[in-house]
C-alpha positions in Angstrom: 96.3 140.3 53.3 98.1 141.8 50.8 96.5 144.8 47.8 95.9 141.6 45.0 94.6 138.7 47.4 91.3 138.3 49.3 92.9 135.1 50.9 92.8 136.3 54.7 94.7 133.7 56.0 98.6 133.1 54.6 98.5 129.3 55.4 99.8 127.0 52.0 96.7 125.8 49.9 96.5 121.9 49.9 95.1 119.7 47.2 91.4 119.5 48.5 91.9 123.2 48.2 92.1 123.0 44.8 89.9 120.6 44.5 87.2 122.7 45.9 88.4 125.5 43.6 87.3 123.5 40.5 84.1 122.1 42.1 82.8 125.7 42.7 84.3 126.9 39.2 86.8 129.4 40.0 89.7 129.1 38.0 93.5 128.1 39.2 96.0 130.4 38.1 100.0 128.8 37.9 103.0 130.3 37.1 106.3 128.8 36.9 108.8 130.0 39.8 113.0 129.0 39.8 113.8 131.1 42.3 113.3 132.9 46.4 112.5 136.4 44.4 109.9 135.8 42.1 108.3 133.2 44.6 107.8 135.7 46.8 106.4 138.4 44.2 104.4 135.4 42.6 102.8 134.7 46.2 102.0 138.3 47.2 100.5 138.6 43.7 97.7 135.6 44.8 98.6 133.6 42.3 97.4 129.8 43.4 100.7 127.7 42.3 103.7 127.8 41.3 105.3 124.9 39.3 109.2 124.4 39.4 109.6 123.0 36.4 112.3 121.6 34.1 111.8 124.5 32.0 114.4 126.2 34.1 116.8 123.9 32.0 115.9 126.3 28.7 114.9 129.9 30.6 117.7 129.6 33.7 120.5 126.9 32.4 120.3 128.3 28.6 120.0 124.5 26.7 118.1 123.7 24.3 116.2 121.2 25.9 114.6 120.5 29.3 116.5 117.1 28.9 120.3 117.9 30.8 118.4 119.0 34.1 118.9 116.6 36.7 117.3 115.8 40.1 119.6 118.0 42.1 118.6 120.9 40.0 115.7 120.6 40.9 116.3 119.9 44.8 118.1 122.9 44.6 115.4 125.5 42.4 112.6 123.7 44.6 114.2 124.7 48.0 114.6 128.4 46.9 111.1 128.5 45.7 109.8 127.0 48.8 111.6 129.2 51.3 109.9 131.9 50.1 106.1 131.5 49.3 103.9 131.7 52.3 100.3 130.2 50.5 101.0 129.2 46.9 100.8 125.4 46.2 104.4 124.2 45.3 104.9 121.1 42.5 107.8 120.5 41.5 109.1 118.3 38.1 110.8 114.7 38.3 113.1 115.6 35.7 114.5 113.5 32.9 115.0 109.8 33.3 114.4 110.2 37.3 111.1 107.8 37.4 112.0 104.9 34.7 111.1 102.8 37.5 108.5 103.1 40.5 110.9 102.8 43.0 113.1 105.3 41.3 110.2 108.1 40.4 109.7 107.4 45.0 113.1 107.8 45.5 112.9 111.0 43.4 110.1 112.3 44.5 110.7 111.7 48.4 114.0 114.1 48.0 112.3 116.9 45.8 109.5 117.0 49.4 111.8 116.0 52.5 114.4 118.4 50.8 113.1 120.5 48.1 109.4 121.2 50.4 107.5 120.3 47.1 103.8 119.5 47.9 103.3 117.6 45.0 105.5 116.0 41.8 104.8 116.3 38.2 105.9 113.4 35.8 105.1 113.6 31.6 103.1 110.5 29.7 100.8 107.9 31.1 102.8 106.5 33.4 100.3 104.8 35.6 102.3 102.4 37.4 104.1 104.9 38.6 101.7 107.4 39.7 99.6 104.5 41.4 102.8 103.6 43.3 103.7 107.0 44.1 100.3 107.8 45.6 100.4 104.6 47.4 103.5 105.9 49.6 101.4 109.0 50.5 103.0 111.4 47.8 100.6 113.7 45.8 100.8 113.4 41.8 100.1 115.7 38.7 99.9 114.5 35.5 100.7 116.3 32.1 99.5 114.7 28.8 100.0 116.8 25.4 103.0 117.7 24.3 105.8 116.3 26.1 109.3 118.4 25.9 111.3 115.2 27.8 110.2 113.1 24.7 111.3 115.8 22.5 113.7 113.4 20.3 110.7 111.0 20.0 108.4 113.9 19.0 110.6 115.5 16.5 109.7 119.0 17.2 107.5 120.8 19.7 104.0 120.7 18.3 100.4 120.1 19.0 99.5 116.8 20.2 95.6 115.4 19.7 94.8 116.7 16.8 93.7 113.8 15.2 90.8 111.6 16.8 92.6 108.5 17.5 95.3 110.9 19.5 92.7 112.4 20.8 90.9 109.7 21.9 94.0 107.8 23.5 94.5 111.2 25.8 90.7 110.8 27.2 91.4 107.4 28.1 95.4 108.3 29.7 93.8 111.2 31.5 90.6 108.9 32.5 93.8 106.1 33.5 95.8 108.6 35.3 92.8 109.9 37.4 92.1 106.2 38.6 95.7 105.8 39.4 95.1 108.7 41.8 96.6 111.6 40.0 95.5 114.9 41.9 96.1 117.3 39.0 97.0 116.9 35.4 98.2 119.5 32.6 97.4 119.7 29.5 100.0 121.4 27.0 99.8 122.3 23.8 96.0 120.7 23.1 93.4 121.3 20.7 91.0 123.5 22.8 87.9 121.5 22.3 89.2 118.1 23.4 91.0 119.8 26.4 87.4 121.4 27.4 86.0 117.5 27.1 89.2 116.4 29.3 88.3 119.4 31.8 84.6 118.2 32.1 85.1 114.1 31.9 87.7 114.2 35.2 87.2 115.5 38.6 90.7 116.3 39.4 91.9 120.2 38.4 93.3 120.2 35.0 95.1 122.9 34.2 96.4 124.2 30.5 99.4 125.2 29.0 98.2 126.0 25.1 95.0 124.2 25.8 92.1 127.3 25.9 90.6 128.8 28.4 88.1 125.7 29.2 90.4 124.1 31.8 90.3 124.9 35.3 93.2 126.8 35.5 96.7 128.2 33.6 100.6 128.1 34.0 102.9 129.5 31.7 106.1 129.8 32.0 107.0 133.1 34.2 109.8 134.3 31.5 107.8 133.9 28.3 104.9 135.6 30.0 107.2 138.3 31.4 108.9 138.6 27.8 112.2 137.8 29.2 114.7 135.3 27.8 116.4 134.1 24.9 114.1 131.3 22.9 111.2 132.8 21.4 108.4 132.9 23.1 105.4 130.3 22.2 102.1 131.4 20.3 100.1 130.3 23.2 102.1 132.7 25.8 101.1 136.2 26.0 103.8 139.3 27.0 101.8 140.8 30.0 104.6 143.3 30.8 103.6 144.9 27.3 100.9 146.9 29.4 102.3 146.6 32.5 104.8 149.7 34.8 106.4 146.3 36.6 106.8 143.1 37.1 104.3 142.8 39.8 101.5 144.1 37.8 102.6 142.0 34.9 102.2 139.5 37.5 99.1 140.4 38.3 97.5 140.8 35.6 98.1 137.3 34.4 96.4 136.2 37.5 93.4 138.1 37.0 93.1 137.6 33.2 93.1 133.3 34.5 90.6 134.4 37.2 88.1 136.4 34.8 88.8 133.6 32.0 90.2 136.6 29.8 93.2 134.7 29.1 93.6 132.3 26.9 92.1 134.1 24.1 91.5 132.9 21.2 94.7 133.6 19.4 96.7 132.0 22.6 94.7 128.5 21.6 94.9 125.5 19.2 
């Protein structure tokens, strides 16, 4: 047991973990991990998962754009991650253009778990063919609905999505979908916080925000922005916790405790 965690036992947490974890309200706290150092700091710290994401394409590979990463990026930053954490839940991102088809998103998928040691995948949009196949070959799924950085050149810009009430509307129903499809998880980024408090209450899977208030059942942010590190500006709904902090770990830290005690978001960290 380490000086943040209660957790006595160091064993990986599973998806009825979490699941439990929203039915007796405690919040999930996520943070993004590329790499064998900060998984391990990230997993003494406490904090529940760690998403490898396609971010790393912006914060690691320096593009503009999540959209040049490709599936052996991932394989690769998934495998570092995993070699190092000993209880955090791992999910790792199908990147670009890898699930067009179900088969394809399977292929994917099976290679980022049999050689990345992801627990779970992460694909954008209402893709519910895929997910429903993906579940149906034994692999774990997490949505994400909102803003969608690998439809950036549809999107135009990187803005808040379901503001009006037709959007708004359509995600209920595409979270409502992906739930039946057998999504275990779904994020929310860059939401209006009252309909991703309505999203967090209508489904029974964890949902977990990104710019979407404090009302989901957990956080992620991306582990640079929140550590102040890197060279894109850092989003309005991200918070520099090494302001207050001697270290990374207590930066670290205090992120996971501010998700834990629903300190953070705050208000000025919503839409």
């Amino acid at each position: 047991m380490n000086q943040y965690s209660s957790t006595a036992a160091l064993k990986p947490l599973s998806i009825t973990d979490l699941a439990a974890m929203k039915q007796r309200g405690e919040k999930i706290s996520c943070l993004t991990a590329y790499d064998a150092g900060f998984s391990a700091l990230i997993d003494k710290v406490g904090v529940d998962m760690m998403l490898v994401g396609d971010s790393l394409g912006m914060v690691i590979q320096g593009h503009d754009t999540t959209l040049p990463v490709t599936i052996r990026d991932m394989i690769y930053h998934t495998r570092c991650v995993s070699k190092a954490r000993q209880r955090a839940f791992i999910i790792a991102d199908l990147p670009f253009m890898t699930y067009a088809t179900p088969v394809m998103a399977a292929k994917n998928a099976a290679k980022l778990m049999q050689l990345g040691g992801a627990q779970m995948v992460k694909l954008e949009g209402s893709r519910i063919d895929c997910v429903r196949f993906l579940v149906d070959q034994g692999i774990p799924v997490c949505g994400h609905l909102g803003l969608l950085p690998q439809s950036i050149n549809q999107l135009g810009s990187y803005k808040v999505q379901g503001k009006e009430q037709a959007a708004a509307e359509k995600m209920l129903v595409d979270a409502q979908q992906l739930q039946q499809a057998g999504a275990s998880l779904l994020v929310l980024e860059c939401v209006p916080a009252s309909l991703a408090k309505e999203i967090s209450l209508q489904l029974t899977i964890p949902v977990i925000g990104i710019g979407a208030g404090v009302d989901c059942d957990g956080q992620v942010l991306v582990l640079y922005d929140m550590l102040n590190i890197g060279t894109i500006k850092r989003p309005r709904f991200s918070r520099n916790f090494m302001s207050d902090a001697a270290n990374i770990e207590e930066a670290i830290n205090a992120y996971h405790q501010a998700v834990k005690q629903s300190r953070f978001p705050a208000v000025e960290h919503s839409f």
